[in-house]
N, C-alpha and C positions, 0 to 999 in steps of 0.2 A: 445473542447475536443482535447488532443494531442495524436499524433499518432504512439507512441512509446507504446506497451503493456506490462505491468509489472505485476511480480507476489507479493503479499504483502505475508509478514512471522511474523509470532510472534503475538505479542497484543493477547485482552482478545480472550477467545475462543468461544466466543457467535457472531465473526464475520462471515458470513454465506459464504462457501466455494466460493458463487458468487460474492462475494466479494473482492475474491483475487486476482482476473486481473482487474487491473487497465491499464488509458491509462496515459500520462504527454506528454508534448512537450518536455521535455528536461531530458534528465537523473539527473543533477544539480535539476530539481523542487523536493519539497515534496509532498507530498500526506495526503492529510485532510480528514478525513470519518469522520463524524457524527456516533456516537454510543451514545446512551441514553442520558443523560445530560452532553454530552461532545464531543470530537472529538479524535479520536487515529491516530497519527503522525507516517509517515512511511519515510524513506530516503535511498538512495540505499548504496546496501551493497559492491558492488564489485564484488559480485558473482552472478552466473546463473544458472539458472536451467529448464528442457526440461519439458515441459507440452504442450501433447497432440501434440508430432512430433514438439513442437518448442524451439529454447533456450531464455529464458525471464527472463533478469533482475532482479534480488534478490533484492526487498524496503523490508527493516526490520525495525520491528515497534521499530522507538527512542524515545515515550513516550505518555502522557494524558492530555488533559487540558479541563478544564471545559468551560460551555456557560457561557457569562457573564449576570448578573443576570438585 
């Protein structure tokens, strides 16, 4: 697990608010969640935002891909 904390933004909204800090090793990685019969894809935005007294890195969700079958 990497130890950079980031806030995820966007995607469907069934992803559960504890879901939204994530950690990466590198601002550069993306971010792969598992949601139902697929995965929603996040990558940093550039922007930042204070949660809970800290400033953490904007990943915004850039799309969906399904399991493969």
């Amino acid at each position: 697990m990497g130890k950079i904390r980031v806030l995820l933004t966007g995607g469907p909204p069934t992803l559960r608010e504890a879901d939204r800090i994530h950690f990466v090793a590198d601002l550069g990685d993306k971010v792969k969640i598992p949601a139902g019969n697929g995965y929603e894809h996040f990558s940093a935005s550039g922007e930042s935002r204070t949660v809970d007294n800290l400033e953490l890195p904007v990943f915004a969700w850039c799309g969906r891909t399904k399991i493969a079958e």
